[in-house]
DSSP file (Angstrom, degrees, kcal/mol; ACC not computed):
  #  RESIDUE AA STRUCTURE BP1 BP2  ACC     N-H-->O    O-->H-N    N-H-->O    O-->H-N    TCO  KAPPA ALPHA  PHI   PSI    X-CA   Y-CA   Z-CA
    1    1 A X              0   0    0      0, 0.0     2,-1.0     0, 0.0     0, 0.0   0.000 360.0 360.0 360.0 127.2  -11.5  -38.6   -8.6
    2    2 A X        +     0   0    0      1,-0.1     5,-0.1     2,-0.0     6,-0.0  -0.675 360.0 157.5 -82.4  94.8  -12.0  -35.5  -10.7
    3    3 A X        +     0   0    0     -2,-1.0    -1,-0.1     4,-0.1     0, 0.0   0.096  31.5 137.0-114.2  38.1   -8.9  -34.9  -12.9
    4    4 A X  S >> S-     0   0    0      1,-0.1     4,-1.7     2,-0.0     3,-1.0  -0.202  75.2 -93.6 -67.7 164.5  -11.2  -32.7  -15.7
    5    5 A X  H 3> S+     0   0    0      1,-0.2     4,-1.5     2,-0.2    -1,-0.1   0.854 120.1  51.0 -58.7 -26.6   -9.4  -29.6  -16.9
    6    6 A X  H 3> S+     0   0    0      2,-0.2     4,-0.6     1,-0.2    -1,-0.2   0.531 108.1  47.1 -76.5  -5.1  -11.1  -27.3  -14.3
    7    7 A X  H X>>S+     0   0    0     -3,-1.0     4,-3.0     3,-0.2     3,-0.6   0.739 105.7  58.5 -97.6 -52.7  -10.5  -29.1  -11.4
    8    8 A X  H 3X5S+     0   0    0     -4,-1.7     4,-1.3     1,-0.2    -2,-0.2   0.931 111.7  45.4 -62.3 -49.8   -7.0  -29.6  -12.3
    9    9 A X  H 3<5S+     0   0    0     -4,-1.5    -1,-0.2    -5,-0.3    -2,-0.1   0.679 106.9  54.5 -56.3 -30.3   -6.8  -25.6  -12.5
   10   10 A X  H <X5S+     0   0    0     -3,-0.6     4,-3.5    -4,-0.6    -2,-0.2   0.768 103.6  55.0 -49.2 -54.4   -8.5  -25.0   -9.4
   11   11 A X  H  X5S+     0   0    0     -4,-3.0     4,-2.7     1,-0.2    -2,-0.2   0.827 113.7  44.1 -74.8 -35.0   -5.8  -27.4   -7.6
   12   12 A X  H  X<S+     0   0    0     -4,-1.3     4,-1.6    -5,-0.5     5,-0.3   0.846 109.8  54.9 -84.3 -23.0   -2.9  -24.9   -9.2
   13   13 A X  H  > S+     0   0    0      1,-0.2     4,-1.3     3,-0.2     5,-0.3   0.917 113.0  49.5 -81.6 -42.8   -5.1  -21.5   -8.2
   14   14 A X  H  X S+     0   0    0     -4,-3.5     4,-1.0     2,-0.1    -2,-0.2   0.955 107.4  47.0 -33.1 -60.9   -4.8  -23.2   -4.8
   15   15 A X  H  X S+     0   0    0     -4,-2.7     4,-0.9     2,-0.2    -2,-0.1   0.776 114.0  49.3 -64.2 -30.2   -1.2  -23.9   -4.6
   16   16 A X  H >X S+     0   0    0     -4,-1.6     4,-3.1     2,-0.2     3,-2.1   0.985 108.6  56.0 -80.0 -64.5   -0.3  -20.4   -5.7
   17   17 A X  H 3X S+     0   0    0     -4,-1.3     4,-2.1    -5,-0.3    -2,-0.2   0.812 114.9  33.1 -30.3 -44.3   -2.5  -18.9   -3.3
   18   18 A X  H 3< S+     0   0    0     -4,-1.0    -1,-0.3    -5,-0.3     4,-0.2   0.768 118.0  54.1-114.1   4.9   -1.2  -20.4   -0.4
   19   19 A X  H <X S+     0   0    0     -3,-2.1     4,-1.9    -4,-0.9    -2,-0.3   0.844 111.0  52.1 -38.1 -66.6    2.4  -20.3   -2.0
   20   20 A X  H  X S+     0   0    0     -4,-3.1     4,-0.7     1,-0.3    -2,-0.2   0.834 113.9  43.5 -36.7 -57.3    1.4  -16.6   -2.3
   21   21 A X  H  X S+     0   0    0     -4,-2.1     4,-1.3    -5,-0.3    -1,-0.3   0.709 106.5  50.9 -89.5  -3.7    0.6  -16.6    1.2
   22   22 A X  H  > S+     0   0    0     -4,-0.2     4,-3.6    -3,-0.2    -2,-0.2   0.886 113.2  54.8 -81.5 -35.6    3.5  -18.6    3.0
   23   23 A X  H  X S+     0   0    0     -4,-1.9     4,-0.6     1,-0.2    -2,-0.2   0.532 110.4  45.5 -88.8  -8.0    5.9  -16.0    0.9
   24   24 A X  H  < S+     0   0    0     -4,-0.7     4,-0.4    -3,-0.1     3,-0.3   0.920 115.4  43.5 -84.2 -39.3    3.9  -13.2    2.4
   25   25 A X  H >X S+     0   0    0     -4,-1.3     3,-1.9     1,-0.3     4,-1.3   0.912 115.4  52.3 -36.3 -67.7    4.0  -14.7    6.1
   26   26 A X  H >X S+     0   0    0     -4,-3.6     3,-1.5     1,-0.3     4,-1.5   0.820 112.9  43.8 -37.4 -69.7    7.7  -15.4    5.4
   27   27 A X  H 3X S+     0   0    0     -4,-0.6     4,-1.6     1,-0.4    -1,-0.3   0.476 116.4  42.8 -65.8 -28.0    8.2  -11.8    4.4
   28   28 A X  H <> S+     0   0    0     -3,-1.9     4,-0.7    -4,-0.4    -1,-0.4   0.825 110.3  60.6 -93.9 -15.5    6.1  -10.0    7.4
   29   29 A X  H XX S+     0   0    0     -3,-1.5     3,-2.4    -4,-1.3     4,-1.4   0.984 108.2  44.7-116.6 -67.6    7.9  -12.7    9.6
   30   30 A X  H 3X S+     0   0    0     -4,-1.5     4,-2.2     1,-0.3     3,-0.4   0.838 111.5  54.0 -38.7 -58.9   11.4  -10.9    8.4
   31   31 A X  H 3X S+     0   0    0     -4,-1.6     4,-1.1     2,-0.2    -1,-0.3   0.531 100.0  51.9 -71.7   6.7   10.3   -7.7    8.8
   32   32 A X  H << S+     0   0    0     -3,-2.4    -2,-0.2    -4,-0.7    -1,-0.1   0.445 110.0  56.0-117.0  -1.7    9.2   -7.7   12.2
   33   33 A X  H  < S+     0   0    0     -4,-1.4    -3,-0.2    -3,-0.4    -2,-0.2   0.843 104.4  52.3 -63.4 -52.2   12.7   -9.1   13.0
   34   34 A X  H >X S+     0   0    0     -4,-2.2     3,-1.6     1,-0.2     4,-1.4   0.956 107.9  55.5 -32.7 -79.1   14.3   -6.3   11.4
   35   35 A X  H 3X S+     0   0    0     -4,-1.1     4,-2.6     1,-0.3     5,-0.3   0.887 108.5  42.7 -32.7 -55.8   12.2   -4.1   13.5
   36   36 A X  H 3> S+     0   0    0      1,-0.2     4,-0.5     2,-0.2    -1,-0.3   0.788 109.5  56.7 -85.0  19.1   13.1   -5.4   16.5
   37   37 A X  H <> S+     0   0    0     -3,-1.6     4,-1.6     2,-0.2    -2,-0.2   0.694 115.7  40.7 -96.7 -37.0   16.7   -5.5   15.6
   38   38 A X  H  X S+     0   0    0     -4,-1.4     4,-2.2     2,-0.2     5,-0.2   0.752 112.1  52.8 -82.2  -8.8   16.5   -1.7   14.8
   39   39 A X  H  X S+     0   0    0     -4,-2.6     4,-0.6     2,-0.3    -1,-0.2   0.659 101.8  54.7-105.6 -21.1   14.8   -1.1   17.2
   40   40 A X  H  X S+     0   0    0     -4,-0.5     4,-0.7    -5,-0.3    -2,-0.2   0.736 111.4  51.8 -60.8 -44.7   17.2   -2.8   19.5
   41   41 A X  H >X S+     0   0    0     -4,-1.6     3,-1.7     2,-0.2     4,-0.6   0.987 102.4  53.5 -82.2 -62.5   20.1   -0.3   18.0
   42   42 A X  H 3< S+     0   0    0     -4,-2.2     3,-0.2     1,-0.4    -3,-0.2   0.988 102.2  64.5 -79.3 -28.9   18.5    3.0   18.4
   43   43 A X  H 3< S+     0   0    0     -4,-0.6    -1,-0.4    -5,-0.2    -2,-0.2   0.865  93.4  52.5 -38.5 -45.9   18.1    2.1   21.8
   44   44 A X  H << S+     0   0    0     -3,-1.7    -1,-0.2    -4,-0.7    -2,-0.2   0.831  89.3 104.0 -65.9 -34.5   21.8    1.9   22.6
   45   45 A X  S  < S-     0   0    0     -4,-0.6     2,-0.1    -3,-0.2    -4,-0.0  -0.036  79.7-124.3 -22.0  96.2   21.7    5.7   21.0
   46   46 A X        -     0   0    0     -2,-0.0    -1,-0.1     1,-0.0     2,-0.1  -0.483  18.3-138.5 -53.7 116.7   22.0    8.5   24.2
   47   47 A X        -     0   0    0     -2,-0.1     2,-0.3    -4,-0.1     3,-0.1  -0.420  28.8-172.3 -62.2 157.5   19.1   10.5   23.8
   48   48 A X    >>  -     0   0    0      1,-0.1     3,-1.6    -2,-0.1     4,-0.7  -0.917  43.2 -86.8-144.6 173.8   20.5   14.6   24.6
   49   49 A X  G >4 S+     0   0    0     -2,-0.3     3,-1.0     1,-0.2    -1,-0.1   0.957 121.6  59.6 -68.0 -43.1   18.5   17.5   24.9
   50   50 A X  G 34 S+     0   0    0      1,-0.2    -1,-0.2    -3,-0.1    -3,-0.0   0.494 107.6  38.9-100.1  37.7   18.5   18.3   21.4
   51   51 A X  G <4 S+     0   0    0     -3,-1.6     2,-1.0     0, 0.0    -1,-0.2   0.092  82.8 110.7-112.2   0.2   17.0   15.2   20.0
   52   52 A X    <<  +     0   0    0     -3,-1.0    -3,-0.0    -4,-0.7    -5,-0.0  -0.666  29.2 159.6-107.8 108.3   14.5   14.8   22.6
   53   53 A X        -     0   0    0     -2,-1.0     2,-0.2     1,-0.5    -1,-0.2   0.744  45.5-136.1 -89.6  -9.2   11.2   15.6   20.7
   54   54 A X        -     0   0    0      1,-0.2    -1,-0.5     2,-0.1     4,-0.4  -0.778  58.3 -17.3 111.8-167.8    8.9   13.6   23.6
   55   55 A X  S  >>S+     0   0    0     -2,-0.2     4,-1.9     2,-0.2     5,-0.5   0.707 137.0  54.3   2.1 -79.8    6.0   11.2   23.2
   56   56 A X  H  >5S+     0   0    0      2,-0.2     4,-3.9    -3,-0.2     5,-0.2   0.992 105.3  51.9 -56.6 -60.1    5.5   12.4   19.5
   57   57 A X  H  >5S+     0   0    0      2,-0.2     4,-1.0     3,-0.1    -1,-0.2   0.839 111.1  44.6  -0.4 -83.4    9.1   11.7   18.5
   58   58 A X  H >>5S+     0   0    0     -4,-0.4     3,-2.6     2,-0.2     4,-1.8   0.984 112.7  56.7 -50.3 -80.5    9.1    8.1   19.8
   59   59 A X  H 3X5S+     0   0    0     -4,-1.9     4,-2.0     1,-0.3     5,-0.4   0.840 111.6  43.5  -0.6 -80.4    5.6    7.9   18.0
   60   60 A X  H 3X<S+     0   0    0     -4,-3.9     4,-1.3    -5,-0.5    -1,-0.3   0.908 111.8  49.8 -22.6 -64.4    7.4    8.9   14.9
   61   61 A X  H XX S+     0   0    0     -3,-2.6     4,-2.3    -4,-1.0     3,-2.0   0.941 104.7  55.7 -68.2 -48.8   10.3    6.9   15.1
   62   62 A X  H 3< S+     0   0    0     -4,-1.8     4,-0.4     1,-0.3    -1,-0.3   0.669 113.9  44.9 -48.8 -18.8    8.3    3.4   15.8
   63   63 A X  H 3X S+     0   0    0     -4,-2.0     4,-1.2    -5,-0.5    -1,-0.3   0.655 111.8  47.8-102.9 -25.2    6.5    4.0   12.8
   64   64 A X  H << S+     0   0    0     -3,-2.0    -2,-0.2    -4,-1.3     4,-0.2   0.841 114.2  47.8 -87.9 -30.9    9.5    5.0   10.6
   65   65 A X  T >X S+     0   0    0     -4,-2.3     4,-1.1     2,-0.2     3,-0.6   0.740 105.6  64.7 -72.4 -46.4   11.6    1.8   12.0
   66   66 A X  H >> S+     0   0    0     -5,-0.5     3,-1.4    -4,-0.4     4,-0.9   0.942 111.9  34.1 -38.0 -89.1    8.2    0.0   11.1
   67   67 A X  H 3X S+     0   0    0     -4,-1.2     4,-1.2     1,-0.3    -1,-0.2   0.204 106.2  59.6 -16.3 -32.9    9.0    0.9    7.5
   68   68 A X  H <4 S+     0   0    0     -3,-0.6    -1,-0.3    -4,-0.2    -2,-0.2   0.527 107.2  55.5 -99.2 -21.8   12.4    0.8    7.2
   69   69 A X  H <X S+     0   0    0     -3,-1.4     4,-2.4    -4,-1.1     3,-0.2   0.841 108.6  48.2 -82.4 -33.8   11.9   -3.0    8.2
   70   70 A X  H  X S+     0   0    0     -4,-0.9     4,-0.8     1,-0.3    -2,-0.2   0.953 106.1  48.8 -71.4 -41.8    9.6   -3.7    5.6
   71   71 A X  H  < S+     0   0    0     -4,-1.2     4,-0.3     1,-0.2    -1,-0.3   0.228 113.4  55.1 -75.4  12.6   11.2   -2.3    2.6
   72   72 A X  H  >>S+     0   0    0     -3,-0.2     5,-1.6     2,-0.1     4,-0.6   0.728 107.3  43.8 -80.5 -40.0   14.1   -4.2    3.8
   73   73 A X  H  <5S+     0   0    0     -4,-2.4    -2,-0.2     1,-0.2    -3,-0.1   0.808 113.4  52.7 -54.7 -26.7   12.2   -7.5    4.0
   74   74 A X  T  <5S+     0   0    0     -4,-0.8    -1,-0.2     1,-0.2    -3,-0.2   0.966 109.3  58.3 -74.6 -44.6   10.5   -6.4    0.1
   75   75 A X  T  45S-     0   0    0     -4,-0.3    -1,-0.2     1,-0.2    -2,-0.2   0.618 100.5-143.4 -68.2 -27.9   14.4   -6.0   -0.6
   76   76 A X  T  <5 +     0   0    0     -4,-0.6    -3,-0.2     1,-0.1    -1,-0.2   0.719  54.3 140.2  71.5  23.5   15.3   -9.6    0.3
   77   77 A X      < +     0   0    0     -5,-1.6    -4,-0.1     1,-0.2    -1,-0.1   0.463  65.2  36.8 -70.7 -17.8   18.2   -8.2    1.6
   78   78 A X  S    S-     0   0    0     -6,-0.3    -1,-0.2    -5,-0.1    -5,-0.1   0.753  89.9-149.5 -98.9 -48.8   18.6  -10.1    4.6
   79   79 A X        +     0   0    0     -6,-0.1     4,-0.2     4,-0.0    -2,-0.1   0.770  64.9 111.7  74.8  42.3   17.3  -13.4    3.0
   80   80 A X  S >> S+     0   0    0      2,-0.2     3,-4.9     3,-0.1     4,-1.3   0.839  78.2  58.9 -79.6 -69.9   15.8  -15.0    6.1
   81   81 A X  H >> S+     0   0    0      1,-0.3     4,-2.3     2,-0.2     3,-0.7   0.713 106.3  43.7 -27.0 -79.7   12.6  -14.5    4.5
   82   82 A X  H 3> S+     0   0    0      1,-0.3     4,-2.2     2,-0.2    -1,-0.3   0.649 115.8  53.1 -19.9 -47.0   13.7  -16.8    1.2
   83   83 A X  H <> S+     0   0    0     -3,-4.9     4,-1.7    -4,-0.2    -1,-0.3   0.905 100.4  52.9 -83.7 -37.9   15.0  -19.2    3.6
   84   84 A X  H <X S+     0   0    0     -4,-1.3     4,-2.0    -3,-0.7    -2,-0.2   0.785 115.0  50.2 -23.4 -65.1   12.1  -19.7    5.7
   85   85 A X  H  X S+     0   0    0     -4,-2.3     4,-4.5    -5,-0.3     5,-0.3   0.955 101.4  56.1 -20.4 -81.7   10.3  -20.4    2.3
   86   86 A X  H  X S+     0   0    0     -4,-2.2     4,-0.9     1,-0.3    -2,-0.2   0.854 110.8  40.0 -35.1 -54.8   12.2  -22.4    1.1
   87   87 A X  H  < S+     0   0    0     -4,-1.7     3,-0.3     1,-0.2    -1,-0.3   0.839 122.0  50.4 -77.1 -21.3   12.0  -25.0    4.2
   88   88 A X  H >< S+     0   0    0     -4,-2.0     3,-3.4     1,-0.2    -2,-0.2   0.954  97.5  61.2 -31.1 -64.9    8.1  -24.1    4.3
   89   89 A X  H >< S+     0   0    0     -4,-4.5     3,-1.4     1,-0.3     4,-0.3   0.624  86.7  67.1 -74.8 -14.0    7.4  -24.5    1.3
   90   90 A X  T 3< S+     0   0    0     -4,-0.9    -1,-0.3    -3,-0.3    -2,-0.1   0.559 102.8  60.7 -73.0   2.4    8.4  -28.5    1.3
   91   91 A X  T <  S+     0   0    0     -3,-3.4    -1,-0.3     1,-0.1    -2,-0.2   0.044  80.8  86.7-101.5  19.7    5.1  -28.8    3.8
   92   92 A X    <         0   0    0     -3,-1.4    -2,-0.1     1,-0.2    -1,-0.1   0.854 360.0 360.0 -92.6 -19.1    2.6  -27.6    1.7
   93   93 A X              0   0    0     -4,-0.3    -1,-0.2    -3,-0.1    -2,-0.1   0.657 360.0 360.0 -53.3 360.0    1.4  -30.3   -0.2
């Protein structure tokens, strides 16, 4: 067993790394709840003739709802994400 100082460093550039990545997972995982949670509300919204841009519109909107889910997730605001972690993160060793 190699326990030199580089190995030992290696093992920690690991652990952050896939730390790093369960806390992005967590984080896209959160926004793409959001999303369908907003996406769930503008539905109930009555479209009328003068909000109804088409095709392009919808386009829009799916992409702006996209967005609005992620900088919520960045925000922690909901704190799924964080919790998610949390219970993750006791499987990584």
């Amino acid at each position: 067993m190699d326990i030199s100082a580089t190995s030992i460093y290696q093992n920690i550039g690991k652990q952050t790394t896939k730390e790093a990545k369960l806390k992005e997972a967590c984080r896209e995982f959160e926004s793409i709840l959001i999303e369908q949670m907003l996406k769930g509300l503008r539905d109930t919204v009555e479209k009328s003739e003068l909000t109804s841009g088409g095709l392009g519109e919808d386009i829009w909107e799916d992409v702006l709802y996209t967005q609005y889910a992620k900088n919520m997730a960045k925000t922690a605001s909901f704190g799924l994400a964080e919790t998610i972690y949390k219970q993750m993160s006791k499987r990584l060793e």
